[in-house]
C-alpha positions as CSV (number, residue, x, y, z in Angstrom):
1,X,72.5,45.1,72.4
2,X,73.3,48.3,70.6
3,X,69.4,49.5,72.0
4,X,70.4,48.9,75.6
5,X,73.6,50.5,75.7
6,X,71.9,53.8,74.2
7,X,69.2,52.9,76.9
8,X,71.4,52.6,79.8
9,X,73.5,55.6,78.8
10,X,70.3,58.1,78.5
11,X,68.8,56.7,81.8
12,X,72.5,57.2,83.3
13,X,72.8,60.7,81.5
14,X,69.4,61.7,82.4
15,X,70.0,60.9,86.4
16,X,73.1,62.6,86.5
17,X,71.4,65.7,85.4
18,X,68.7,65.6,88.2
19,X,71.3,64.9,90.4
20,X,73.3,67.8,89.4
21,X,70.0,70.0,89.7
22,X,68.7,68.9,92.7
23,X,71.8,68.7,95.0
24,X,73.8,71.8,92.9
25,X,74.7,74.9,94.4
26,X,72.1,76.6,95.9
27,X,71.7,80.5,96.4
28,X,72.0,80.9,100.1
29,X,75.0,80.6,102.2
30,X,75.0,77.7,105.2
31,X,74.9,79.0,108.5
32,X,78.8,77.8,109.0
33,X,79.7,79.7,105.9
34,X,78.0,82.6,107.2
35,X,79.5,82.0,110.8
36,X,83.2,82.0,109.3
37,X,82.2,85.3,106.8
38,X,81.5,87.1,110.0
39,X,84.6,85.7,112.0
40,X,86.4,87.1,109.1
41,X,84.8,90.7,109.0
42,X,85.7,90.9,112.7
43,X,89.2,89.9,112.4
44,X,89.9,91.9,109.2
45,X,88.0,94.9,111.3
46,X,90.3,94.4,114.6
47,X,93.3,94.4,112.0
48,X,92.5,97.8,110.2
49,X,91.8,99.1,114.0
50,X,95.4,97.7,115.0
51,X,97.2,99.3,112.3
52,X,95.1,102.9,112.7
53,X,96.4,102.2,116.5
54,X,99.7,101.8,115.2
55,X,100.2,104.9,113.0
56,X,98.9,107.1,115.8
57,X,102.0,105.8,118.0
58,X,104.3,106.6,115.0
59,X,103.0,109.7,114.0
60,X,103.3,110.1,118.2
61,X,107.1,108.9,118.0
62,X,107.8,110.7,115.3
63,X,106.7,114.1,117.0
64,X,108.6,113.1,119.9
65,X,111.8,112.5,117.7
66,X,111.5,115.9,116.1
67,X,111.0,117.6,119.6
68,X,114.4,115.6,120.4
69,X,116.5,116.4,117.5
70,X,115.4,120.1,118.5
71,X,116.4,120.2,121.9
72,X,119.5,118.6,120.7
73,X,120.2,121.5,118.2
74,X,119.3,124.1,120.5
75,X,122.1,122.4,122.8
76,X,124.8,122.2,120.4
77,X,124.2,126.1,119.6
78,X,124.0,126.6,123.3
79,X,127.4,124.4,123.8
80,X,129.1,126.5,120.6
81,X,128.2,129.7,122.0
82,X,129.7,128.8,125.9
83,X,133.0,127.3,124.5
84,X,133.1,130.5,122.2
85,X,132.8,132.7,125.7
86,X,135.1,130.8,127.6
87,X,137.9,130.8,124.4
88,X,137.1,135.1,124.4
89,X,138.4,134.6,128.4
């Protein structure tokens, strides 16, 4: 009895070990894994390209903010300077 239990659990030991040879993991990629790797590259590409796209519009904005607050200072000097003339009246 003791024989056939050692028996059954080397055949069973020894199959499980082909199995896991055989059907492991193998070096190459399956064409769906391949498929979603590229899907991947292209979205992580388009989402590098949308950001670049979005730091030239803020670098954009942020020139035309700076041109802004300019024309507003030169105003303000502008309005000082006329309410100083019209107070020397």
């Amino acid at each position: 009895m003791r024989k056939a239990l050692r028996t059954f659990v080397g055949v069973t030991a020894a199959m499980l070990l082909i199995l896991l040879v055989f059907s492991g993991c193998t070096k190459y990629a399956k064409e769906a894994q391949l498929q979603a790797l590229e899907e991947t590259k292209a979205a992580a590409q388009a989402a590098e390209q949308a950001l670049a796209d979005c730091k030239g519009e803020t670098s954009a904005l942020e020139g035309q903010l700076s041109d802004a607050k300019q024309a507003l200072e030169d105003m303000k000097q502008e309005q000082t300077a006329v309410s100083e003339r019209l107070a020397a009246m």
